[in-house]
N, C-alpha and C positions, 0 to 999 in steps of 0.2 A: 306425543300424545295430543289428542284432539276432543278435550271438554267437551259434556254436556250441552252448556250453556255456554255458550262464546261471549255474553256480555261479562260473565263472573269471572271469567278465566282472565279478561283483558284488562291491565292498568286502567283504571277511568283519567290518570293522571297524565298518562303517557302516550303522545303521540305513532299512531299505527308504525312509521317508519320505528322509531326508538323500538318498539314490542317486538316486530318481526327481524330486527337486528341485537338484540341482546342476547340469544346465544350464541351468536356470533362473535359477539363482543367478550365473554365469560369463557370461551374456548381459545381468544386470541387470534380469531382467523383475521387475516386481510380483508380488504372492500367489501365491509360490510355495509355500504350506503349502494355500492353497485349492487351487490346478489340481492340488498332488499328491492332494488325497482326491478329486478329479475326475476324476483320471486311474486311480486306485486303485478305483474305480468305475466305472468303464470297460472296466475289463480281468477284470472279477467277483472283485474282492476288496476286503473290509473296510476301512474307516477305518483300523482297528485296525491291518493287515499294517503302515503306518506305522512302528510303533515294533516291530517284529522286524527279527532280523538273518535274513540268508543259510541259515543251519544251520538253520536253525527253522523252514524252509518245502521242500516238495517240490519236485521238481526242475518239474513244471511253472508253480506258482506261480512259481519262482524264473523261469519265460520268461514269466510273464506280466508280472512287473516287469522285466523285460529290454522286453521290449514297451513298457511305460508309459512306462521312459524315454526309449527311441528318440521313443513321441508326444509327449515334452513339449514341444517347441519346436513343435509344432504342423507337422511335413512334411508334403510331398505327395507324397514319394517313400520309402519303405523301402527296404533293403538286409539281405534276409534271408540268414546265411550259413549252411546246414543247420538250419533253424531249431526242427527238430523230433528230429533224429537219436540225442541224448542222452536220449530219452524213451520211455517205452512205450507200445505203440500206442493203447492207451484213451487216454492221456495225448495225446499226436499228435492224435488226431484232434477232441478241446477245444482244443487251440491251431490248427488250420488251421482251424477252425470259427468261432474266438473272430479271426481274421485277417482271415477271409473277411467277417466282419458288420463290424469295424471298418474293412475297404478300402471296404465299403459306405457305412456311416454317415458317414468321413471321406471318403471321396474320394480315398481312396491308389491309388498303383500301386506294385505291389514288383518287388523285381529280386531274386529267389530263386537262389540258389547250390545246388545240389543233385548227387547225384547217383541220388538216390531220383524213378525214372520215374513210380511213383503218386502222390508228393505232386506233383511237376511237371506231369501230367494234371490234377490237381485243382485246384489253382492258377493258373494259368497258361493264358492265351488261346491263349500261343506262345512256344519256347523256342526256343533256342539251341544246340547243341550244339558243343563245342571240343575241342578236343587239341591239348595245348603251347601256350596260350593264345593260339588261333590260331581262326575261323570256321571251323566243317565243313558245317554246315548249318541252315537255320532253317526251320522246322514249323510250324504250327496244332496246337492239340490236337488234332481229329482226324486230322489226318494222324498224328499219334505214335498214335491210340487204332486207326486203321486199318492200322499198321504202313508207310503211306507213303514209306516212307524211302528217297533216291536214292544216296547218296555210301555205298560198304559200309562205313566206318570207323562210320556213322551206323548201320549196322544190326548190326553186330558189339557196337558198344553198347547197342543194344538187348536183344539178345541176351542179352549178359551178364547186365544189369538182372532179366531174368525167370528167369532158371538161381537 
């Protein structure tokens, strides 16, 4: 899973290397000092990030090790919760960029949380939409990019989205 906010998610104690190797470490896998400058390199950041803490990196670095360690066990599924929302949009749009190549390269499917209708266009083949964590309707992206929407609670949030 991939927090909100990447600075609350991360040990402020614990250095990036130790964070992105601890479930590695709690599953017992081997080289875990190797997969993290693997994984540290993967996500376009230094060897080095390793030995910094939290405070010492920007809030998007801080999601892009939020990222490295959701991939450390190696999934097949993500669980993005606003994965972007804590960020600015220059920023935003290096991490769905840096997402989008890694669902490629690995073979991920995510289940994004959102409530941001252009990163869910951009993302997403086909969402969801709920109230009261209850189904109200499920889309194609184009049907969201065409305004398609049958249920009005569905188009009332739409709606919103763009005001």
């Amino acid at each position: 899973m991939v927090f909100q906010d990447p600075y609350a998610s991360l040990h402020p104690r614990h250095q990036i290397g130790r964070t992105i190797a601890e479930p590695l470490r709690i599953h017992g896998m081997p080289n875990a000092e190797t997969r993290t400058r693997e994984l540290l390199n993967l996500i376009g950041l230094d060897e080095n990030f390793a030995f910094r803490y939290p405070h010492e990196l920007s809030g998007g670095q801080r999601q892009r090790v939020a990222i490295a360690r959701a991939l450390a066990l190696s999934p097949k599924l993500l669980l993005l919760d606003e994965p972007t929302s804590a960020l600015d949009v220059s920023i935003q749009a290096e991490i769905l960029n840096l997402l989008n190549s890694l669902r490629e390269k690995l073979g991920l499917t995510f289940f994004i949380v959102s409530h941001n209708l252009a990163v869910i266009s951009y993302m997403c083949d086909r969402l969801m939409i709920m109230r009261q964590a209850k189904h109200v309707e499920t889309l194609t992206r184009t049907q969201l990019r065409n305004g398609e929407l049958v249920i009005p609670y569905s188009r009332e949030f739409l709606a919103a989205s763009q005001a």
